[in-house]
N, C-alpha and C positions, 0 to 999 in steps of 0.2 A: 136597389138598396138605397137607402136613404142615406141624403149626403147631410155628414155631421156639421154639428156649430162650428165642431172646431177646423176645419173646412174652408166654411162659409166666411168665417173670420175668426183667422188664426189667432188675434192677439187679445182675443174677447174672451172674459171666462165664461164657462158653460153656467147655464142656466137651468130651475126647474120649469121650465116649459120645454127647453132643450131633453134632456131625460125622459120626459113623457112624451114627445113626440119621437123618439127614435125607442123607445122601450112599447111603445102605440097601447099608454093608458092612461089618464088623467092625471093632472096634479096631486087630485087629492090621494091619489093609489100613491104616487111615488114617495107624498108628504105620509101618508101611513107605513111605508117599506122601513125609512127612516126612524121614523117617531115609534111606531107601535106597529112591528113587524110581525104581532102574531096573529093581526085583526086581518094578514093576505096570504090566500097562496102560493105554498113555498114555491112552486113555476113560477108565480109572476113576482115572487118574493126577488127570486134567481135572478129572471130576467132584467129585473130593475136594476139591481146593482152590480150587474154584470155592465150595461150601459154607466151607470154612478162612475166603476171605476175605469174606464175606455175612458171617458169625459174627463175625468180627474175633479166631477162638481164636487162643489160643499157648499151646505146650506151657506145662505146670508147673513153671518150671524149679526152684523151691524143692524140690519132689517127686523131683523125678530126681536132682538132687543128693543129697538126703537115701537115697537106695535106692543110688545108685550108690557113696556118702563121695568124691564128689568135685563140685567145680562149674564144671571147664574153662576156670576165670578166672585169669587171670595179673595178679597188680598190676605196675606199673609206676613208680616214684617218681624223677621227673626236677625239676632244680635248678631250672628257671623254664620259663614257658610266652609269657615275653614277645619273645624272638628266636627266630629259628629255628635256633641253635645246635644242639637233639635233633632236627629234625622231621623231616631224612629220615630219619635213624636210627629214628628211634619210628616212621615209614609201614611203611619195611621190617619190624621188629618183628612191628607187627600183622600185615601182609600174610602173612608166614611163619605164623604164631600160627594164621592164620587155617585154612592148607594143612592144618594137624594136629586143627582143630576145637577151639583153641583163644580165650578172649576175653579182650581186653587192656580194665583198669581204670588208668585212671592219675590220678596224682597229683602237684601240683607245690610243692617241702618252700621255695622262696625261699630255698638255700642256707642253711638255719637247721636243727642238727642236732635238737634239740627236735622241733620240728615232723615232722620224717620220721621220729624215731622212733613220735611220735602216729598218724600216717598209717600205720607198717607196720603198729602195731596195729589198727589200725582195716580194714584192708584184708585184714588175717588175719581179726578178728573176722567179714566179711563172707566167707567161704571163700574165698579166695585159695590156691590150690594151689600157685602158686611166687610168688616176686618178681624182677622187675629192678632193680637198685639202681644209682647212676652215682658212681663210683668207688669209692675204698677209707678217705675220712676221717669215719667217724662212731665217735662211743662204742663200747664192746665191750657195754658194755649193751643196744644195740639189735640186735649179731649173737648176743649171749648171748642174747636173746628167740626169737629167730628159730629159732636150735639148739634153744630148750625145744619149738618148737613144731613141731619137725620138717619143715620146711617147704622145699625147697630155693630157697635162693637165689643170685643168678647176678650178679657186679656187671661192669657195661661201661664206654666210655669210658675202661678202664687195663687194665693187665694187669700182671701181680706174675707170676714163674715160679712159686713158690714158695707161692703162694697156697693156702689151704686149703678156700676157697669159689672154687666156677668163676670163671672172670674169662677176656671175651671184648672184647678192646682192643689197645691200643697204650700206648708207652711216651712218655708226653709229656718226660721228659726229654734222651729219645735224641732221640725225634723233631723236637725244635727244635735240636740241634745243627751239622745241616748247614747249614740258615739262617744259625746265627750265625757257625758258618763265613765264608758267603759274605759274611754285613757285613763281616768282620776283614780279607778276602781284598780288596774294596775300595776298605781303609783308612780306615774309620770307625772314631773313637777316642772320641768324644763322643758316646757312647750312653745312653741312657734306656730305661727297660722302664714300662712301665703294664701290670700287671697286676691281677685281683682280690683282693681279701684271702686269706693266703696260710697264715694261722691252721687253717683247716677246709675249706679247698682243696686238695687233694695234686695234681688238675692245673696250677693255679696254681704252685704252688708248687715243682713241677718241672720249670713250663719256665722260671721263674728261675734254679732252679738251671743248666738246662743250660747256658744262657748264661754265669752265670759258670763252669760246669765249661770251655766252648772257649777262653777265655780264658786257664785256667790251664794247660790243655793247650797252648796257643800261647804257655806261658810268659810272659804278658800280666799286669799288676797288675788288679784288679777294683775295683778304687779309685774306678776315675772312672765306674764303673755307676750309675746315677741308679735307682731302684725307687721307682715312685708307684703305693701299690693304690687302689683304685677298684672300685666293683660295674659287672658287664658293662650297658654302655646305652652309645647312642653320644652321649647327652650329659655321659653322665660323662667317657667317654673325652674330648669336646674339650674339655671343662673343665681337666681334666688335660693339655693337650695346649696350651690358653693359656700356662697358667703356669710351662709347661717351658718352652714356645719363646719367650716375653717374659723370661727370666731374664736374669742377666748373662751367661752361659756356655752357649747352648742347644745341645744335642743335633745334632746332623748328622742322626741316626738313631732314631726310636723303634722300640721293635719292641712290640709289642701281643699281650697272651695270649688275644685271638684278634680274630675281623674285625670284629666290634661295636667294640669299643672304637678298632680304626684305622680304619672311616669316621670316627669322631670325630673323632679325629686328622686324617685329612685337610680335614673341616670348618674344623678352628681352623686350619690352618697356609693356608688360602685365605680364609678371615674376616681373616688378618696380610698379605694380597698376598705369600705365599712360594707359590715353583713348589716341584713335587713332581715328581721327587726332586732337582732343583738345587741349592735351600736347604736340603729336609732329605727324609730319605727315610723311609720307613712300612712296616711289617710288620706282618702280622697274624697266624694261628693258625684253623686250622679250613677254609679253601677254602668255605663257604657262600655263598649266590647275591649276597649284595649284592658280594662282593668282586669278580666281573665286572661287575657295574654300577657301581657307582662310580668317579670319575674322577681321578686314573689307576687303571688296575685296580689291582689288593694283590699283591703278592707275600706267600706264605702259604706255611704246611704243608697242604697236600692232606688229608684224614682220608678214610677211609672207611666214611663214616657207615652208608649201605647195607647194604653187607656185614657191619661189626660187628653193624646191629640183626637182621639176617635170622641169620646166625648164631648170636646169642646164643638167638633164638626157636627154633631147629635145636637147642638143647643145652638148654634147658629142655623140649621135648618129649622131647628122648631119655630124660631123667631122668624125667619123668614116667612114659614109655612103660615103659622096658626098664628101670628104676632105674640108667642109666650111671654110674659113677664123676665127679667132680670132673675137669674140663679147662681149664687154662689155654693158651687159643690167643692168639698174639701178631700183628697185623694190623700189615701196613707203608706207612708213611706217606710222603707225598715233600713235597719242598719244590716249589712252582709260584713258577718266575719271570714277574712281569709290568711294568710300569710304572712302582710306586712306591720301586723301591730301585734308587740308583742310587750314584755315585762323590760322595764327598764334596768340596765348592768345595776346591781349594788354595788 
């Protein structure tokens, strides 16, 4: 029997010459078992990687990288890792990523532009072939890097028509509009918004706007809009959600820049003994799984997180593939009525 690498020297990793000499078939058989396992015989298919996993090898991927100038790694740099605001979005990502023989590296910047500029870099320094980025509000310094370093990047979560870097999203200002439509359509006057800080937010900070935009469209003063930012948790949100609804003057209505922050909200307005939507009604942003669990369910904007991240991973492959031009595709969003918005008391 033939005495293994790892044997010969234990502290060495296995090699593809090591594999083909104890599987007794070429490199090139062992590199096809790997790569394109339908081009061998399922015996010698077998026998390869029966030896692969005794060895414990794995290709050289620093090597292959380095002969091919590429390393099939996609960074990824999303705002937080602590709700599941990205997560279908980033499954579908990878899962797409994956279709193309793609590998998703990700990283999470805590809404701090600092930080994700440190991470591009550092994700570039590591071969990062393209990036995903989640919206459109960071320094020009960090897409002026990006540009030196040739590198295409692709931002989601928004979409800009106009945009000069791909962008595979929606439009969070439009997209909260018919919602607040439907609060005005109700007659709720005594409204409140809890959103995020709204400084280095462009989703933030456009689905405030849009709210005040339905108002003025409705010929409505914006006067009496109440705006309390907050970082997304749903204990900030009821904290925020206390001291609106103990005020002199509370709200009928909060509407929330997304579902994190109105479970909150529904926390604090059932810690006060108010029913929901009787006393006051709750909206949130995003359609994510706690908004059907939570009790009453959330009236929301629907996103399409799926398809944005499978998509965007469809438009970073084609760029890599075929070097496609720049695409801005705009994804439509709806509003999901459920339980928590209701007619305000007369």
């Amino acid at each position: 029997m033939p005495t293994s690498h790892s044997d010969e020297q234990p502290n060495a990793l296995p090699t593809l010459d090591d594999v083909a000499r104890l599987a007794g078939v070429s490199t090139a058989t062992v590199s096809r078992c790997l790569n394109a396992p339908k081009l061998v015989s399922e015996a010698t298919r077998e026998r390869v990687l029966a030896v692969v996993n005794e060895l414990g090898y794995a290709p050289n991927f620093s090597a292959q990288a380095l002969a091919a100038k590429r390393t099939n790694t996609i960074g990824a740099i999303i705002p937080t890792m602590e709700n599941s605001i990205f997560a279908r979005g980033l499954q579908a990502f990878q899962e797409e990523l994956a279709n193309h023989g793609l590998t998703l590296l990700v990283a999470s910047s805590a809404y701090q532009r600092d930080l994700e500029f440190e991470q591009v870099k550092t994700l570039l320094a590591r071969g990062a072939d393209a990036l995903l980025l989640i919206g459109f509000d960071r320094p020009e310094e960090t897409m002026a890097f990006i540009r030196k370093r040739q590198v295409p990047a692709i931002i989601s979560w928004a979409y800009r028509a106009e945009s000069e870097v791909s962008s595979v999203g929606f439009d969070s200002r439009e997209a909260i509009k018919p919602l607040a439509a439907e609060v005005l359509r109700l007659g709720h006057r005594k409204i409140a918004i809890i959103a995020a800080p709204q400084a280095e937010n462009d989703r933030s900070r456009d689905r405030v706007g849009g709210v005040f935009d339905t108002h003025i469209e409705a010929g409505l003063s914006t006067d009496h809009i109440r705006v309390v930012e907050t970082p997304y948790s749903v204990a900030n949100g009821r904290e925020a959600a206390l001291k609106l609804l103990q005020g002199d003057t509370p709200p009928t209505v909060i509407m929330c820049g997304n579902d994190v922050l109105a479970v909150g909200v529904v926390q604090a307005a059932q810690a006060l003994g108010l029913c929901i939507p009787e006393d006051v009604s709750v909206t949130g942003f995003d359609d994510i799984e706690i908004a059907e669990i939570v009790e009453p369910k959330l009236t929301t904007v629907h996103v399409p997180h799926r398809q944005m991240g499978a998509q965007s991973a469809r438009q970073i492959a084609a760029v890599l593939k075929d070097m496609a031009p720049p695409q801005n595709i705009k994804l439509e969003t709806e509003v999901v009525m459920r339980g928590s918005l209701g007619r305000p008391k007369s």
